[in-house]
N, C-alpha and C positions, 0 to 999 in steps of 0.2 A: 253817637259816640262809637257804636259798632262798625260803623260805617268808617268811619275814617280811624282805626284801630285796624281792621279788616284792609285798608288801602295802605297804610301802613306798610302792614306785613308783605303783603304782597308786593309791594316796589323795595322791600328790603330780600326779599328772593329773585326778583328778576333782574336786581342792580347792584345787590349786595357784594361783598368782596371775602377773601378770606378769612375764615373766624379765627378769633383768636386764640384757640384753643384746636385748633386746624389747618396749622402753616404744614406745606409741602413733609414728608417726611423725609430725612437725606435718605441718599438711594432707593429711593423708590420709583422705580420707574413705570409703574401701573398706576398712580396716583391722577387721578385726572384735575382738570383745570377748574372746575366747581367742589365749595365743600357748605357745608349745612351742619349744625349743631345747635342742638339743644338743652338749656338744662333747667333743672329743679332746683330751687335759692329758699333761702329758708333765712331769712334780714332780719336783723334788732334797728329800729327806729327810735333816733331821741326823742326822749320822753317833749308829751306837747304842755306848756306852763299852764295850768288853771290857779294864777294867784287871787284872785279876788276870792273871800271868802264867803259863799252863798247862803249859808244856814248856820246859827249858832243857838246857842241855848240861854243867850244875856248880851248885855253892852261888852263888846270888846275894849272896852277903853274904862270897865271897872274895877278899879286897883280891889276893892273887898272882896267880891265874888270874880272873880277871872271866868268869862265866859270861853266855853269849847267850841272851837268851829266843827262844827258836822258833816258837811258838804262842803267841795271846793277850797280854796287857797292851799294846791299845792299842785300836781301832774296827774296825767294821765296819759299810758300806753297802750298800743294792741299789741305788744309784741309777745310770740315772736309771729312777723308776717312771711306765710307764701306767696312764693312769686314764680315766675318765667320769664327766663331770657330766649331768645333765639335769634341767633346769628348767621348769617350768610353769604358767598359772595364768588368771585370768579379771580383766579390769577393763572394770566395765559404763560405762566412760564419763564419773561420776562423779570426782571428789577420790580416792575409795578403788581401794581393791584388795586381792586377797592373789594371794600367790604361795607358791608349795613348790619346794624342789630335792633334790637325792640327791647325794651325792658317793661314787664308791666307786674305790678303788684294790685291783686285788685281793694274793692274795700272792702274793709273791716274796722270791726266795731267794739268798744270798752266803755260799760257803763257803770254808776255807782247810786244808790238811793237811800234817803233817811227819809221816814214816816215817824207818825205821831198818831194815838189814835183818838185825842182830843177828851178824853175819859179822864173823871178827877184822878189826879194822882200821875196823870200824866205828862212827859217833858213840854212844854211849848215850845214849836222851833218858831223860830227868827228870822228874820231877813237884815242883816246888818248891811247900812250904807253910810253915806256922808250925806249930809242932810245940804243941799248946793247953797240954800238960801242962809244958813251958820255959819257951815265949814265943819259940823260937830257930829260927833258920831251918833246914831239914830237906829230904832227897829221898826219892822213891820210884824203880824202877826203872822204867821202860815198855818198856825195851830193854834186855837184858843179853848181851851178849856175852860167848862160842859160843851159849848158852843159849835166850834165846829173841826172838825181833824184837817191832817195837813201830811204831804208829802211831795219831795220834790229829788229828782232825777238830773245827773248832767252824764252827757253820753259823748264823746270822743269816737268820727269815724275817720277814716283816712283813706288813701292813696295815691302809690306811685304808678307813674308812666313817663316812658322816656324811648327815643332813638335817636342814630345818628349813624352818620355816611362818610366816610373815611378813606380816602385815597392812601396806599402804601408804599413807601419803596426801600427795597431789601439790600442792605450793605453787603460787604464780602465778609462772609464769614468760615468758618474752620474748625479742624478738631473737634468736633459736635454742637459747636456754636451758630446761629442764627440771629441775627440784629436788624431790626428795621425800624424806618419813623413812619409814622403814618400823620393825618390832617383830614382836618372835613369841617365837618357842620352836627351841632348837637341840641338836641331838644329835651326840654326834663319839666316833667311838670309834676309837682306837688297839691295835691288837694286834700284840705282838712276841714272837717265842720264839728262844732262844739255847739252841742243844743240843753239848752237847761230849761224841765219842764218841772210843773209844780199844779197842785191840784187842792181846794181847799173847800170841800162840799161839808154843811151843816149835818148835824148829829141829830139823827131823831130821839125825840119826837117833832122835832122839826121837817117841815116837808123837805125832801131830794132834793137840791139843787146841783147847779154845774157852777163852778168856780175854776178853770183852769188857764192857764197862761205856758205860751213859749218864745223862750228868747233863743234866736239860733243863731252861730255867728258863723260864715264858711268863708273859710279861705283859699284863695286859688294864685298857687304859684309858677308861674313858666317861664324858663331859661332859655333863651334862644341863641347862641354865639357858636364863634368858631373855635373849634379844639387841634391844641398839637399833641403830640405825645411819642412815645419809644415803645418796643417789645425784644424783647430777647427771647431767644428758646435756646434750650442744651439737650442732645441726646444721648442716652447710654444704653445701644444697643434697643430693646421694644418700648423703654422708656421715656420719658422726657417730663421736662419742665419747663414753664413758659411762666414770665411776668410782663405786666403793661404797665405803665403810668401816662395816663390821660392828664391836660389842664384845658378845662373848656373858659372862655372869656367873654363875659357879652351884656346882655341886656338880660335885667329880672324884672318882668311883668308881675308886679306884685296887686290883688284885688281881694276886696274884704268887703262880704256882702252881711247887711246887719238886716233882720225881720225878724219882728213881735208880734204877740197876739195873745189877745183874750180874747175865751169865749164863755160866754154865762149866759145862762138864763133871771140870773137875779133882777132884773128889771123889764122882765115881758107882764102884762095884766095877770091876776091870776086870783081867784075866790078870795076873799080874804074873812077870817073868824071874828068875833067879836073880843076877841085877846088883841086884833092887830098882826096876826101871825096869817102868811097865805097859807092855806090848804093844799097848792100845788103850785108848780111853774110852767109858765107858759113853752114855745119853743127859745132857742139859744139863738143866742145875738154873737156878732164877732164883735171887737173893736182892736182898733190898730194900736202895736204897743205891748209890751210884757211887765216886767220889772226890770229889764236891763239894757233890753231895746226902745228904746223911745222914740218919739217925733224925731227929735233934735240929733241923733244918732243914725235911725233910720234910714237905710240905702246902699247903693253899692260905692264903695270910694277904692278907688284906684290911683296907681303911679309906678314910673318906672325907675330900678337903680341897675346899679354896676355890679355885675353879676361874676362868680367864679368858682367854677363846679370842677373841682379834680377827683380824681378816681385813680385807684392802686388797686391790681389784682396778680394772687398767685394759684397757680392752678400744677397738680401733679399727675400725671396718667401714662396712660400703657396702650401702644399699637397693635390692638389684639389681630388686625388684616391689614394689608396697604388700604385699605381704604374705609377703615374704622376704628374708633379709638375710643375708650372711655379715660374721664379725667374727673377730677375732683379739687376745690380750692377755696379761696376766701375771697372779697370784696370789698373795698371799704369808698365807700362815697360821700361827698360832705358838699355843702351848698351853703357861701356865704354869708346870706342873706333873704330872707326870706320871713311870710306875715304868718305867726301863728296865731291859732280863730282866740286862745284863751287870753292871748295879753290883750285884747281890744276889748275885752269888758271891763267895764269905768264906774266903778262905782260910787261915785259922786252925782246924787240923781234930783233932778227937782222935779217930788213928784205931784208938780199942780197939772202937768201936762199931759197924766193920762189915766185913763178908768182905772184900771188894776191897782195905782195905790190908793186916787182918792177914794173911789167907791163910789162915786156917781157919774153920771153921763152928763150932767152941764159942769162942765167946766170949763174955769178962768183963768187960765195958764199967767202965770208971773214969774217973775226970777229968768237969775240964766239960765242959757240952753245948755243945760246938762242931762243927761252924759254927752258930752264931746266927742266925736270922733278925732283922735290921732293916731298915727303911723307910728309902729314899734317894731325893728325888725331886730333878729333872732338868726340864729345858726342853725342847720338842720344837719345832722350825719345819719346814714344808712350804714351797716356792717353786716357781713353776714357768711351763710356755706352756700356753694354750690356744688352740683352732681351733676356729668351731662354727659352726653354721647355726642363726638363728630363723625362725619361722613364727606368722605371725599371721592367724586366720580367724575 
């Protein structure tokens, strides 16, 4: 990914065209044919859904005791994210131009945890589902008191990446006005991953054991179409202001890749007392599977929709040299359509089909194949500030 992020950039400096925030200045006649600009973004990202709810303290469907959800059924954000844009490009003077930009937010990460410490007196969390083979709501243990403690984690990471190559051509303008349309080609990819981890080791006097499970869900969104759009700029004397309105149109690569896993040592050989209790456990086994990733879930599912990415920016700055300028502004970006990781968890589960609910290694798998994978798509917006410096030589 360095590699082609790094190739990127580089054919957006040696083909890039005027930044947007580094059209020609009027009268300047030292202002050369290449301009370069970079800035500092500081994005608020819509919150990503985590509905399903992970961890509760009872039956969600008890009118006497109303259970609390602990964990999960509601969002989760990183904001606010830093980013970088850089923009570049060449206009000989002419009506035309092209220009190229990179947009890259890297990842980041927001996570949340409920524990239990399995000690009398203490909450038992829950794992609340739909029981596939009823339709009726159901729990699992994560904490059972004396027995054994319980905790479990869901962590939301993200990132943006995005460029795009844009042909210009500059209308007549006047009186410190400047208008042009531009067109090209635009790329935006979205990646989110939503991992829910949970850990449920016995309570000494019982020997150590490993009891842990992770259900990850990542999604990966890419926009590929062609974009039109307008720019005006206005000068007043060393000032100026500049807005764009981008619509890019095309194809959303939308892919949701589902992996589970348990790993315990509860079933390797290991001494056992004359109570029936082992003495210790042997080394840790995997198996395929969490509590929300299943067989029947498990894998990457993919498809493509009709995609539509617009972008509005205004930016305000000052031409401190003919051939340098700082500027300052806002962003606001929005995408359709597109797979967030938390709606794809299905909690509707049967679970004859894997270690971690039943608790043994042979098993008989019956019922439907629940959780299901289906496709839920979701709107994404980015908003945000930027800070940059152009340079024009």
């Amino acid at each position: 990914m360095r590699n082609v992020i790094a190739a990127v950039v580089a054919s957006v400096v040696l083909f890039g065209g005027a930044a947007s925030a580094q059209p020609a200045p009027s009268g300047t006649a030292t202002a050369g044919p290449f301009s370069v600009s970079a800035e500092a973004l500081l994005w608020w990202f819509k919150s990503s859904p985590t509905p399903v709810p992970l961890v509760s303290d009872g039956f969600l469907n008890d009118q006497d005791f109303p259970a609390k959800i602990l964990l999960g059924g509601g969002e989760r954000n990183t904001n606010p994210n830093p980013g970088l844009r850089v923009t570049a490009g060449y206009a000989p003077g002419g009506a035309w131009g092209i220009e190229g930009s990179v947009l890259y937010f890297p990842t980041r990460s927001s996570s949340r945890r409920v524990s239990s410490s399995g000690q009398p007196g203490s909450t038992d969390l829950l794992l609340p589902y739909i029981d596939a083979s009823t339709g009726q709501e159901a729990v699992s243990e994560l904490s059972l008191q004396p027995v054994y403690r319980g905790t479990a984690r869901e962590e939301l990471s993200n990132s943006l990446l995005g460029a795009e190559v844009n042909g210009t051509w500059a209308l007549a303008g006047g009186h410190g006005w400047q208008v042009s349309l531009l067109g090209g080609f635009r790329w935006l990819r979205l990646r989110e991953t939503y991992t829910i981890t949970t850990s449920s080791p016995f309570i000494p006097p019982r020997a150590v054991d490993i009891w842990d499970t992770t259900d990850k869900f990542d999604a990966f969104n890419n926009f590929y179409g062609a974009q039109l759009g307008a720019r005006a700029r206005y000068e007043w004397g060393r000032w100026f202001v500049n807005g764009t309105v981008k619509v890019g149109l095309g194809a959303m690569r939308q892919t949701v890749d589902v992996e589970g896993s348990l790993v315990t040592n509860d079933f390797s050989l290991a001494p056992i007392t004359p109570a029936g209790q082992p003495t210790q456990y042997g080394p840790t086994q995997t198996f395929p599977g969490g509590y929300w990733a299943l067989p029947s879930n498990i894998g990457e599912h993919s498809r493509t929709v009709f995609g539509v990415v617009p972008e509005a920016g205004l930016n305000i700055g000052y031409q401190v040299t003919p051939w340098m300028s700082v500027f300052a502004g806002y962003t606001f970006l929005y995408a359709n359509s597109v797979a967030r990781p938390g709606n794809h968890v299905n909690r509707t589960i049967n679970t004859t089909q894997n270690v971690a609910w039943v608790g043994e290694t042979a098993l008989q798998p019956s019922g439907p194949a629940e959780p299901s994978f289906k496709f839920k798509s979701s709107d994404f917006w980015a908003q945000g500030l930027n800070v940059g410096l152009g340079f024009r030589f």
